[in-house]
Each structure stands twice: as C-alpha cells, then as structure tokens.
C-alpha positions in Angstrom: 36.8 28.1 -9.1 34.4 26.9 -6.2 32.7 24.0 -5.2 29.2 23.1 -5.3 27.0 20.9 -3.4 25.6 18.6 -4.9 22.0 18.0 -4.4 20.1 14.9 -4.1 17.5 13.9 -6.8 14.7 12.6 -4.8 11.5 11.5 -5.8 8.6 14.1 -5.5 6.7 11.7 -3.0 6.5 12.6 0.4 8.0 10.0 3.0 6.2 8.4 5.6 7.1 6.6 8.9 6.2 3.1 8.9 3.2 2.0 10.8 4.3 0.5 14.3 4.3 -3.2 14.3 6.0 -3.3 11.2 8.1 -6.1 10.6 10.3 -7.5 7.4 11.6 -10.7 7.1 15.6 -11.5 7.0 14.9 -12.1 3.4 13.1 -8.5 3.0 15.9 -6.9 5.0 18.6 -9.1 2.7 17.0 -7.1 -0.1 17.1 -4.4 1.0 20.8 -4.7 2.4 21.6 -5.6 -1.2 19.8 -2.8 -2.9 21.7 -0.4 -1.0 25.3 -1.8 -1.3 25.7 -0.7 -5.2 25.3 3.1 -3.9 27.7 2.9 -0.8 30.4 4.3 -2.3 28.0 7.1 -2.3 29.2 9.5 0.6 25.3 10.6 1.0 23.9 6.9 1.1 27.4 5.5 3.0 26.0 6.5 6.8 23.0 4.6 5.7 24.0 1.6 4.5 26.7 1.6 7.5 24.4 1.8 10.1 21.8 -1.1 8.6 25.1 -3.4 7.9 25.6 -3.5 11.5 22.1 -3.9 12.8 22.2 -7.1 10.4 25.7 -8.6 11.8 
C-alpha cells in the first residue's frame, strides 16, 4: 500500500498580485480571517491562515 498526495482542486483562473496601494478595511480583513478559519484544520491552508492570524494580533 502507498500513499498519495493529495492535490489541491483549484479554480481554473489564473491569480494575480494585487495592484500596489491596495488596501482592505479591518472589517474586509475580519472576513477574510473568518473565511479562512473553517479550513485550518486543513494542513495545506494551516501556514496560511497562521501567518494572517498573526499579522491581525
């Protein structure tokens, strides 16, 4: 028996920086914050949501 890795199912669209200037509200980033909590169990989203929970403390 072997492992697999298991792939991410991302959306066909291709990602962009965002422009410089841009700016979201505590609200936006509260959003955002929360959005991302229900997948931190998730060991591929965990880093991310790690690393915006302390920019926001």
């Amino acid at each position: 028996m072997t492992s697999r890795q298991t792939q991410m199912n991302l959306p066909s669209f291709t990602f962009r920086s965002p422009p410089a200037g841009l700016h979201l509200t505590v609200q936006e980033w509260a959003l955002i914050v929360k959005a991302l909590s229900a997948y931190q169990h998730n060991q591929t989203y965990r880093p991310l949501y790690e690393k915006l929970m302390d920019r926001t403390s």
